[in-house]
N, CA, C and O atoms as CSV, one atom per row, in Angstrom:
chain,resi,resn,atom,element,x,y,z
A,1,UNK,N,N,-65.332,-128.018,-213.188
A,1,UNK,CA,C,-65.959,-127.058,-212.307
A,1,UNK,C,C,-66.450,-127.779,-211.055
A,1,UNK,O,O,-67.137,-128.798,-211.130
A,2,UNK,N,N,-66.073,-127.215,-209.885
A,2,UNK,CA,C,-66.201,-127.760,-208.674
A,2,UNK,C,C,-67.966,-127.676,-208.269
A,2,UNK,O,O,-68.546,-126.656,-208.642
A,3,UNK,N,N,-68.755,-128.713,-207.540
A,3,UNK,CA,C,-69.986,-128.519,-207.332
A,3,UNK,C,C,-70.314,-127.559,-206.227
A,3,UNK,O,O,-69.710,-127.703,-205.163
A,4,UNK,N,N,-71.458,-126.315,-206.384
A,4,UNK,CA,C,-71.081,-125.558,-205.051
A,4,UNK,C,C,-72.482,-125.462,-204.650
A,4,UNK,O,O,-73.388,-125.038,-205.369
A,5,UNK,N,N,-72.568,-125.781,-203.747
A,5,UNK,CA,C,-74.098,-125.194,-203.140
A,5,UNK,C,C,-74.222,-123.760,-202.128
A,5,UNK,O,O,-73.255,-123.340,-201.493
A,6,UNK,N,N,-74.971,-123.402,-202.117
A,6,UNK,CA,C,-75.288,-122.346,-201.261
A,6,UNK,C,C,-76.856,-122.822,-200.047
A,6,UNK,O,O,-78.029,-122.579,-200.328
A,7,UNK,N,N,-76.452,-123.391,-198.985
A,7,UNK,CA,C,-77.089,-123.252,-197.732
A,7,UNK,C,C,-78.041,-121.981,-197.153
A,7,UNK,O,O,-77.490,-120.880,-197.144
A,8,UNK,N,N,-79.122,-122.043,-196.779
A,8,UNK,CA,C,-79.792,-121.185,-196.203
A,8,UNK,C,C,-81.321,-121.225,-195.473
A,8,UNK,O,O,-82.249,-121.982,-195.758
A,9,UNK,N,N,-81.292,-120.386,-194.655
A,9,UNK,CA,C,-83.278,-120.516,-194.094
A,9,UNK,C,C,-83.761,-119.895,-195.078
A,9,UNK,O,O,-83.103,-119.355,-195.967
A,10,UNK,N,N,-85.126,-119.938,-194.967
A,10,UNK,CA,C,-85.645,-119.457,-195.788
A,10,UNK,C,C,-85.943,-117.538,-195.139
A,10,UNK,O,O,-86.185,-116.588,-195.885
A,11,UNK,N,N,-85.845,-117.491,-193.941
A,11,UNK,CA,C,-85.937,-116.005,-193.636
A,11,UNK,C,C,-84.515,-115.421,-192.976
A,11,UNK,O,O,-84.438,-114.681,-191.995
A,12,UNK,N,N,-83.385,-115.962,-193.793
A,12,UNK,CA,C,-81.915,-115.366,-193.296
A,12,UNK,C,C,-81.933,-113.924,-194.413
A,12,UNK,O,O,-82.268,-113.724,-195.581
A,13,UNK,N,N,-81.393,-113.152,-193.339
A,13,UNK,CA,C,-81.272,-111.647,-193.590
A,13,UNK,C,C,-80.029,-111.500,-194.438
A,13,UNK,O,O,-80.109,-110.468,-195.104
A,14,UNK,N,N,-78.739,-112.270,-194.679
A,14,UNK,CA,C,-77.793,-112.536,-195.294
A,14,UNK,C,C,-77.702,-113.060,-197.047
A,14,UNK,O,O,-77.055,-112.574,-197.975
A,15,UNK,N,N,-78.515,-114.084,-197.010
A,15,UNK,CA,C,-78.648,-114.787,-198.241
A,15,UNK,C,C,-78.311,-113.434,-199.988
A,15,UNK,O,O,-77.492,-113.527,-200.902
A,16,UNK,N,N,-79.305,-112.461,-199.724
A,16,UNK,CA,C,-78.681,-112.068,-201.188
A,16,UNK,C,C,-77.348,-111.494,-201.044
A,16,UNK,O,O,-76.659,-111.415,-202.061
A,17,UNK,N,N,-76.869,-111.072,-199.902
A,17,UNK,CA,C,-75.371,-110.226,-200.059
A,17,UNK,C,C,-74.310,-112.023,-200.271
A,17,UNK,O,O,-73.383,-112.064,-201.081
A,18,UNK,N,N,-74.661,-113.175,-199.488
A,18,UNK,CA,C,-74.367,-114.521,-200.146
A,18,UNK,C,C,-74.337,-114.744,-201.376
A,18,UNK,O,O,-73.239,-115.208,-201.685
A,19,UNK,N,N,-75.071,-114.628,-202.296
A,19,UNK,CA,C,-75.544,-114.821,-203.635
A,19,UNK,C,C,-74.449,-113.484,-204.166
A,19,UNK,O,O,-73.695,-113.822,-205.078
A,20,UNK,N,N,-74.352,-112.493,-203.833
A,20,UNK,CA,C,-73.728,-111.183,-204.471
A,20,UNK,C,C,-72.101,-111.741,-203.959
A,20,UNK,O,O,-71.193,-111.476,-204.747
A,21,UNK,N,N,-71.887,-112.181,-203.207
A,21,UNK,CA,C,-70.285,-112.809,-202.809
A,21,UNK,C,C,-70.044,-113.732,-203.785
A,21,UNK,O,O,-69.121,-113.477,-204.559
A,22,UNK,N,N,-70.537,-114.546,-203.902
A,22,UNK,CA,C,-70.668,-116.030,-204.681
A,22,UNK,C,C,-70.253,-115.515,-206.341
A,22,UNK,O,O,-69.233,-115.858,-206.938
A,23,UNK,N,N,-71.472,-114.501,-206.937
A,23,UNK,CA,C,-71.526,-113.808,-208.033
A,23,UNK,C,C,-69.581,-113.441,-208.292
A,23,UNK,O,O,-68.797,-114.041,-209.027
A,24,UNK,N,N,-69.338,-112.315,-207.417
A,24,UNK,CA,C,-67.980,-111.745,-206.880
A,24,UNK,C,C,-66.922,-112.506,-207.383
A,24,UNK,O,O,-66.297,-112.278,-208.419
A,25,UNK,N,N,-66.697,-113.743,-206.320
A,25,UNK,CA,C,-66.059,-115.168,-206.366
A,25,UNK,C,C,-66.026,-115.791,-207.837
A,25,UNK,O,O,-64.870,-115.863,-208.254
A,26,UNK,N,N,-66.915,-116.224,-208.665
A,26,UNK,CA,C,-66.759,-116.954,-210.003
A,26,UNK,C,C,-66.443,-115.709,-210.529
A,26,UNK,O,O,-65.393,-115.868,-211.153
A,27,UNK,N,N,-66.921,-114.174,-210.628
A,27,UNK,CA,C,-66.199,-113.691,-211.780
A,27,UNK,C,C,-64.550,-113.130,-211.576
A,27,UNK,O,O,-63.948,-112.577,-212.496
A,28,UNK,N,N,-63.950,-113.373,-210.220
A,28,UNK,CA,C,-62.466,-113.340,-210.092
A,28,UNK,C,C,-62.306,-114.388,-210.755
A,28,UNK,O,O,-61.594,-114.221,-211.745
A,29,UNK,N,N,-62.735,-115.539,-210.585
A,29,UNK,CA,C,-61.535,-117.233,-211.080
A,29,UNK,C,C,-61.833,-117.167,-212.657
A,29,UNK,O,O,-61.097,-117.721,-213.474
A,30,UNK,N,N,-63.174,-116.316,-213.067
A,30,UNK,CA,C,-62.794,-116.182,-214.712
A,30,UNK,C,C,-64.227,-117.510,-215.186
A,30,UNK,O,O,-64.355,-117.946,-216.329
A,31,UNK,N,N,-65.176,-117.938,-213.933
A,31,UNK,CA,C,-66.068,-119.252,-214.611
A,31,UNK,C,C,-67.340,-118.327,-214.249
A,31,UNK,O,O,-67.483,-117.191,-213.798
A,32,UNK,N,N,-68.315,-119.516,-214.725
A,32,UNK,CA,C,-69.620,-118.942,-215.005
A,32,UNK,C,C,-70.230,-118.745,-213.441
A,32,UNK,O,O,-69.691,-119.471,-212.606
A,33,UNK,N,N,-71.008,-118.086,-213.081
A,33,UNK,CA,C,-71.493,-118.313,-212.003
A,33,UNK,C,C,-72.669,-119.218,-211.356
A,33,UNK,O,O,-73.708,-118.780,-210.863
A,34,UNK,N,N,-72.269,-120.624,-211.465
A,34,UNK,CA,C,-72.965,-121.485,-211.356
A,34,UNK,C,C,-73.308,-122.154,-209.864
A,34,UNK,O,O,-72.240,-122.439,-209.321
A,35,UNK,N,N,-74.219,-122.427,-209.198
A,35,UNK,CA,C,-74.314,-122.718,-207.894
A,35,UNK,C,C,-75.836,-123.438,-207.706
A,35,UNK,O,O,-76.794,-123.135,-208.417
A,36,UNK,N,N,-75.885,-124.347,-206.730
A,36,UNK,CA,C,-77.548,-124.729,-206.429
A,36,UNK,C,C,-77.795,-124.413,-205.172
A,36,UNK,O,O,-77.048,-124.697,-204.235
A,37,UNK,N,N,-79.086,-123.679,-205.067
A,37,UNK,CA,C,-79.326,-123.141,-203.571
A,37,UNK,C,C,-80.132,-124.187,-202.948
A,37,UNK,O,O,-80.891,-124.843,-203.661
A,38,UNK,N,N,-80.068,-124.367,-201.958
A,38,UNK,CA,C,-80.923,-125.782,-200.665
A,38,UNK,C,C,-81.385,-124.537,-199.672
A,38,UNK,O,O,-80.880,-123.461,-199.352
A,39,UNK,N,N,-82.184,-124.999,-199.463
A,39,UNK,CA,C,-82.891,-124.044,-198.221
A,39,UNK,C,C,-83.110,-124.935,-197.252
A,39,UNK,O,O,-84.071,-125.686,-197.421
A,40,UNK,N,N,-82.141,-125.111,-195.774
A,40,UNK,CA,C,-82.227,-126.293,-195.136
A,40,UNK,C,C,-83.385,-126.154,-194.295
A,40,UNK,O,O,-83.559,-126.915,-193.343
A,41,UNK,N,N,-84.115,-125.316,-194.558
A,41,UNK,CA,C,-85.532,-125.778,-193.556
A,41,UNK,C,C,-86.809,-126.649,-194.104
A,41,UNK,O,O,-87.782,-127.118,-193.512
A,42,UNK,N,N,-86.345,-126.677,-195.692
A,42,UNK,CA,C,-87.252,-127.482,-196.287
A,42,UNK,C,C,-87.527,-128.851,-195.881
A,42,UNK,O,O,-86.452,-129.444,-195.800
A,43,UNK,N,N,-88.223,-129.386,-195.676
A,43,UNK,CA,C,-87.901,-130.858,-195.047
A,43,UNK,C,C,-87.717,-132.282,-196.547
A,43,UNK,O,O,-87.287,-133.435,-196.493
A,44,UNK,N,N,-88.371,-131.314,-197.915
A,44,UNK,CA,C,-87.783,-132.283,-198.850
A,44,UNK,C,C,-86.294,-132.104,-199.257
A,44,UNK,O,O,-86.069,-132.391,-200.433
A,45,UNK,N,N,-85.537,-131.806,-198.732
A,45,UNK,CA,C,-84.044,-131.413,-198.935
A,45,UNK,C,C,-83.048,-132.855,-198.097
A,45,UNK,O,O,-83.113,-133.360,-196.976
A,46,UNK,N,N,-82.450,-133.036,-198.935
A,46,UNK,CA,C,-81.222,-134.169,-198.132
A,46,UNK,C,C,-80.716,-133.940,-196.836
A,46,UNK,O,O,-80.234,-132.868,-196.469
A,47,UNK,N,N,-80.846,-135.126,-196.030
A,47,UNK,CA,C,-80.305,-134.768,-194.945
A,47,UNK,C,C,-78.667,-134.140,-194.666
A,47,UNK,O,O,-78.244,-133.627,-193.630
A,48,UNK,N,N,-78.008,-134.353,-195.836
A,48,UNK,CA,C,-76.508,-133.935,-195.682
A,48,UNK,C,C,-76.504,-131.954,-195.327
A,48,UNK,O,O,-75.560,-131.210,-195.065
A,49,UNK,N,N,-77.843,-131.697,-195.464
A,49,UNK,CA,C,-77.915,-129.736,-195.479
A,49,UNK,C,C,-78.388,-129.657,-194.336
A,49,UNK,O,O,-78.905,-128.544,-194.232
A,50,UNK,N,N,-78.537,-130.452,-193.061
A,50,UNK,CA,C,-79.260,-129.987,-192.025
A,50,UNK,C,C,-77.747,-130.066,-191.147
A,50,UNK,O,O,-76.673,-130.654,-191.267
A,51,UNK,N,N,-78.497,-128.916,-190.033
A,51,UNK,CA,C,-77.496,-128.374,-189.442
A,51,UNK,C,C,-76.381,-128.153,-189.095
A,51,UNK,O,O,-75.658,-128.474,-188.151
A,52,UNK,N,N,-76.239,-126.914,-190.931
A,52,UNK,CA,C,-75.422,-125.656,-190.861
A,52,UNK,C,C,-76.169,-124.671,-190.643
A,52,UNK,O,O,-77.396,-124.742,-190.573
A,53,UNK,N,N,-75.436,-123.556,-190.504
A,53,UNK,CA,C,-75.983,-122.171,-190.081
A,53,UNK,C,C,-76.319,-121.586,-191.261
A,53,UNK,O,O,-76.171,-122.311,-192.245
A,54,UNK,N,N,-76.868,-120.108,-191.517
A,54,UNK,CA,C,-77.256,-119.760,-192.870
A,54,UNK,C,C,-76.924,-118.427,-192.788
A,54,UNK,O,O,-77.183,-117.818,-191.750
A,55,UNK,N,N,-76.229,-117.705,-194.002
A,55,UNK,CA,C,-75.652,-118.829,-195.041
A,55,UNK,C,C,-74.277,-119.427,-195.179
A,55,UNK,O,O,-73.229,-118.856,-194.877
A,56,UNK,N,N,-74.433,-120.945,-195.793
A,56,UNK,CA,C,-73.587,-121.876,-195.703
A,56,UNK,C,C,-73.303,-122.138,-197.125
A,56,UNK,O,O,-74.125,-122.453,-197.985
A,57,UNK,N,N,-71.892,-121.950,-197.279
A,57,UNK,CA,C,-71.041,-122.787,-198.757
A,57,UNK,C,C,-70.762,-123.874,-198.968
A,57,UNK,O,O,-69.694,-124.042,-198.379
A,58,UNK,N,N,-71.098,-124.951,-199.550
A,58,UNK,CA,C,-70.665,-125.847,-199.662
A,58,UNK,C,C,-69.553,-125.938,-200.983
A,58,UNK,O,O,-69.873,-125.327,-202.003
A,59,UNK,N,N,-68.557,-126.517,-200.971
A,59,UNK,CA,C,-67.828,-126.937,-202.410
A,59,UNK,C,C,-67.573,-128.762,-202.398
A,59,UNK,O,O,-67.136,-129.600,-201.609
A,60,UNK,N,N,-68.057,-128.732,-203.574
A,60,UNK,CA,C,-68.344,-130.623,-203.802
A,60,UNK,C,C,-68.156,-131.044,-202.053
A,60,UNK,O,O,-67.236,-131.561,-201.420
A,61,UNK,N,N,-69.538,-130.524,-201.674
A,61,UNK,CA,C,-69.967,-131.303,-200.548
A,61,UNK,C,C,-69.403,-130.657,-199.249
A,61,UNK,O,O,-70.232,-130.707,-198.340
A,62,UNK,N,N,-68.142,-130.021,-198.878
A,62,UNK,CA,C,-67.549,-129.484,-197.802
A,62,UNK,C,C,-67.914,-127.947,-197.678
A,62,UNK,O,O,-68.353,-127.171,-198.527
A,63,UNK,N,N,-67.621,-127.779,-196.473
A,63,UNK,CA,C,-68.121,-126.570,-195.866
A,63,UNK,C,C,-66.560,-125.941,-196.412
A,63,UNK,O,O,-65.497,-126.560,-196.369
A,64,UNK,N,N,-66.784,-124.465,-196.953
A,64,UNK,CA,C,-65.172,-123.719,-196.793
A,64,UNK,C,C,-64.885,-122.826,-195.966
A,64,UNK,O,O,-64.167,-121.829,-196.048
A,65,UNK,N,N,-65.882,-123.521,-194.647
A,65,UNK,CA,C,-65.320,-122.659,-193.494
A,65,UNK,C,C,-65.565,-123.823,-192.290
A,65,UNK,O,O,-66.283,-124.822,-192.245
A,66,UNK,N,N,-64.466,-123.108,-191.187
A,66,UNK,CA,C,-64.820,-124.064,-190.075
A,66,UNK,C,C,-66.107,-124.341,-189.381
A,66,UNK,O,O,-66.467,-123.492,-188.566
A,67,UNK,N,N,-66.739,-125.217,-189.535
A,67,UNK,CA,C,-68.125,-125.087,-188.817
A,67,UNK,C,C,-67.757,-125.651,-187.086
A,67,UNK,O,O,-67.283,-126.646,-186.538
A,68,UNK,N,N,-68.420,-124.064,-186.633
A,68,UNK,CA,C,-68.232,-124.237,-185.576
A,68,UNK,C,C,-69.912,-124.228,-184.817
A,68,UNK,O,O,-70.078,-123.280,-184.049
A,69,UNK,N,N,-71.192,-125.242,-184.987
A,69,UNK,CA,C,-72.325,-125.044,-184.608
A,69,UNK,C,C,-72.714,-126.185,-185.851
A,69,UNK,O,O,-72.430,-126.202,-187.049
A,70,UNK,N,N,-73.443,-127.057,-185.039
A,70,UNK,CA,C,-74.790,-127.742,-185.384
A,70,UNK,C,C,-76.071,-127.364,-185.312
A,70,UNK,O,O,-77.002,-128.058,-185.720
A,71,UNK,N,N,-76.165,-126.446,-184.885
A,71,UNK,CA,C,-77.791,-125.723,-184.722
A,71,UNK,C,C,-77.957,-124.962,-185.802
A,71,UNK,O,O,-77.171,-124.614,-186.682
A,72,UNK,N,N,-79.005,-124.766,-185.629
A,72,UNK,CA,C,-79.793,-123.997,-187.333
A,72,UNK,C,C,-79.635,-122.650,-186.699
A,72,UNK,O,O,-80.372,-122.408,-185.744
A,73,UNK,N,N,-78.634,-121.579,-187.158
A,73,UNK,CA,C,-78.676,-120.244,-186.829
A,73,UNK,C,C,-78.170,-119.629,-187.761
A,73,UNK,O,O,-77.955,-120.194,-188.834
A,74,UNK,N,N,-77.789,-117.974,-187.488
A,74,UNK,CA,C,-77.139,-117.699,-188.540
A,74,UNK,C,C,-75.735,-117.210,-188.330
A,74,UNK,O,O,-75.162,-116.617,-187.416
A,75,UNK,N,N,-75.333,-117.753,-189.703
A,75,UNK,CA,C,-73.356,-118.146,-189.673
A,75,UNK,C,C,-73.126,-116.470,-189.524
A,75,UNK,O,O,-73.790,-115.460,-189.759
A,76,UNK,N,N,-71.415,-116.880,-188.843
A,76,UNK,CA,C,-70.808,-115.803,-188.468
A,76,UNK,C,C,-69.551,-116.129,-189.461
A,76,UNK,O,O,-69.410,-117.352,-189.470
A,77,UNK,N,N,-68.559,-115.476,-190.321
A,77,UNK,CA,C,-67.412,-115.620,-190.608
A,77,UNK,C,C,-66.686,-114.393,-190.283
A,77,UNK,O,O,-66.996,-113.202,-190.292
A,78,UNK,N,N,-65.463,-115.144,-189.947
A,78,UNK,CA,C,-64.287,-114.141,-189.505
A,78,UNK,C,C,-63.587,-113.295,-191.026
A,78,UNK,O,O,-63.326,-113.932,-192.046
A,79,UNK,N,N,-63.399,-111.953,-190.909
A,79,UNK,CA,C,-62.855,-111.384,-192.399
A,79,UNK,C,C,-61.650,-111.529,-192.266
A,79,UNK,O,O,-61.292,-112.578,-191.731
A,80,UNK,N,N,-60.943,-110.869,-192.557
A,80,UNK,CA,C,-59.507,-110.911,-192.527
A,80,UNK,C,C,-59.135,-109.747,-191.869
A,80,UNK,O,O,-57.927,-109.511,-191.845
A,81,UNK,N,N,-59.648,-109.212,-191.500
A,81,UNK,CA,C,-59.520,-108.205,-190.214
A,81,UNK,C,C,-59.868,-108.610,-188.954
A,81,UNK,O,O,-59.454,-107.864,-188.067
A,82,UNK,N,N,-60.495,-109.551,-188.606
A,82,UNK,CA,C,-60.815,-110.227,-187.778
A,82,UNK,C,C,-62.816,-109.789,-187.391
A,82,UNK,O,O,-63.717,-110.411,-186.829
A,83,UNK,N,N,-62.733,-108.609,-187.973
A,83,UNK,CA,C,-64.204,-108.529,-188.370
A,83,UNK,C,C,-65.227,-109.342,-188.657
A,83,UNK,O,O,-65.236,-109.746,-189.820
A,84,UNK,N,N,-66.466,-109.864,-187.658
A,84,UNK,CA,C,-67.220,-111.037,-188.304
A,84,UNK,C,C,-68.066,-110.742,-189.347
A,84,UNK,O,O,-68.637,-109.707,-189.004
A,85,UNK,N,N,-68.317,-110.955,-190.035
A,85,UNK,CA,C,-69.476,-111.203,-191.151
A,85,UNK,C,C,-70.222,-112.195,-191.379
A,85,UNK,O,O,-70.039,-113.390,-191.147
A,86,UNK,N,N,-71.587,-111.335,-192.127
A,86,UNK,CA,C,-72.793,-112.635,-192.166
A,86,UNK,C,C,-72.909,-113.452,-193.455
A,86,UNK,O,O,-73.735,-114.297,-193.797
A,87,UNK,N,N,-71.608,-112.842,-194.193
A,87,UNK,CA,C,-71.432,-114.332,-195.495
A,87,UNK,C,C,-70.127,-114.483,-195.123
A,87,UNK,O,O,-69.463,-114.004,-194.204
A,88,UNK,N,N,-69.876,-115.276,-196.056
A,88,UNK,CA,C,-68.117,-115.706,-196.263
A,88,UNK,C,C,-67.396,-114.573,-196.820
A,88,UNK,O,O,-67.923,-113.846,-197.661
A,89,UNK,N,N,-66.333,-114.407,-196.434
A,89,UNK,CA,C,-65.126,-112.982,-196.827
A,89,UNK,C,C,-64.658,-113.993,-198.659
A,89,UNK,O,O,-64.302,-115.131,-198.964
A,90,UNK,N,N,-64.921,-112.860,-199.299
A,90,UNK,CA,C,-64.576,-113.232,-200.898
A,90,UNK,C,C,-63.402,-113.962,-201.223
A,90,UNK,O,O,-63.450,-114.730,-202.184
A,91,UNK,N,N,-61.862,-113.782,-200.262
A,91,UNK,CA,C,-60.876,-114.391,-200.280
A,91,UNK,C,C,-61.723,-115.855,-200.223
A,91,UNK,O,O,-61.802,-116.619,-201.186
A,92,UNK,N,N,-62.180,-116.030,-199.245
A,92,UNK,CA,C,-62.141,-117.803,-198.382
A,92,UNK,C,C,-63.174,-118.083,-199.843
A,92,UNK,O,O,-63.167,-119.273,-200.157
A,93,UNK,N,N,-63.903,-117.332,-200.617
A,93,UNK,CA,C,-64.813,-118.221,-201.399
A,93,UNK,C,C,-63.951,-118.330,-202.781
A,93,UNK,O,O,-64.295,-118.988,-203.763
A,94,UNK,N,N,-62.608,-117.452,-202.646
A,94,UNK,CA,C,-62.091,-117.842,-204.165
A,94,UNK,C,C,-61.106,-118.702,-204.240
A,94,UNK,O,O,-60.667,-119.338,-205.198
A,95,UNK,N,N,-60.557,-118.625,-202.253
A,95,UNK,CA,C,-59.905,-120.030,-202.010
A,95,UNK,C,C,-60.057,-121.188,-202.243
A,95,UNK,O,O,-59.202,-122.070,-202.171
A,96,UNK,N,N,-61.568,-121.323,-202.653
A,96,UNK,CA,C,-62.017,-122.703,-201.945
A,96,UNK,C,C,-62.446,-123.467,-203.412
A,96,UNK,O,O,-62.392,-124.647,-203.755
A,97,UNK,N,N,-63.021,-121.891,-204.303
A,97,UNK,CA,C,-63.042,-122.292,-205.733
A,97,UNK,C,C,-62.114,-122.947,-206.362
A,97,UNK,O,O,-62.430,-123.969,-206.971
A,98,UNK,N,N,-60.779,-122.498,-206.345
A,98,UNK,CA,C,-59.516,-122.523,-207.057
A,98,UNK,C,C,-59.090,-124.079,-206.425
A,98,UNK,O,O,-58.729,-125.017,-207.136
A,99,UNK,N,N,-59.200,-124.119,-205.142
A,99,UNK,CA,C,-58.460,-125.712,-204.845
A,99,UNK,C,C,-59.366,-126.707,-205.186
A,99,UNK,O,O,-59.257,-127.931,-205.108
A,100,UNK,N,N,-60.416,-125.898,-205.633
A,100,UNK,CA,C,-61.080,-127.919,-205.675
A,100,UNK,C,C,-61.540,-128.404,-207.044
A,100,UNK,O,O,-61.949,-127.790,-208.030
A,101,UNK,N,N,-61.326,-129.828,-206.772
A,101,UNK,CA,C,-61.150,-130.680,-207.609
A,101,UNK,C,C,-62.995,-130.673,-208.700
A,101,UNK,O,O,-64.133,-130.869,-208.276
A,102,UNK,N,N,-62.433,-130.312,-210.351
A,102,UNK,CA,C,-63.671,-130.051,-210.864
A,102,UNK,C,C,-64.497,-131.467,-210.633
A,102,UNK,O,O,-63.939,-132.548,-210.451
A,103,UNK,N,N,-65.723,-131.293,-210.668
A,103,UNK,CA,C,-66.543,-132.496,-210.549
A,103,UNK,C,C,-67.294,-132.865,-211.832
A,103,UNK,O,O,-68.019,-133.859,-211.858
């Protein structure tokens, strides 16, 4: 099982429909829905969680989207309609499940 974190502020308007994608995502690939949330405004949090936008996916460590911004804001993803959204589109999170290497 691949390591996944879930990125976020602590006052992003996105985060539970994140958490409800994520949920989505493990029960297509058939695994448990396992994930650790970082809240990158915490300042006891690793520096490897500071500036992404929120909310942010990580899988064993990589973003599964293009990060396009170093500033602390909140993420935009493209759907597959070209529609932006304020989590990741469920495809890109079951993409990202399925290719990576369990940890």
């Amino acid at each position: 099982m691949p390591i996944v974190e879930l990125l976020f502020a602590g006052d992003c308007p996105n985060v539970d429909a994140a958490r409800d994608r994520l949920q989505q995502a493990f029960a297509e690939i058939g695994e448990p829905p396992i994930w650790r949330e970082v809240r990158i405004d915490d300042p006891a949090e690793p520096d490897h969680v500071r500036g992404f936008g929120s909310p942010t996916v990580l899988v064993n460590g990589v973003d599964i989207a293009e990060r396009t911004s170093t500033d602390p804001c909140c993420r935009l993803y493209e759907g597959a309609d070209g529609r932006l959204l304020g989590v990741p589109p469920l495809e890109m999170l079951v993409a990202a499940l399925h290719t990576a290497e369990p940890r």
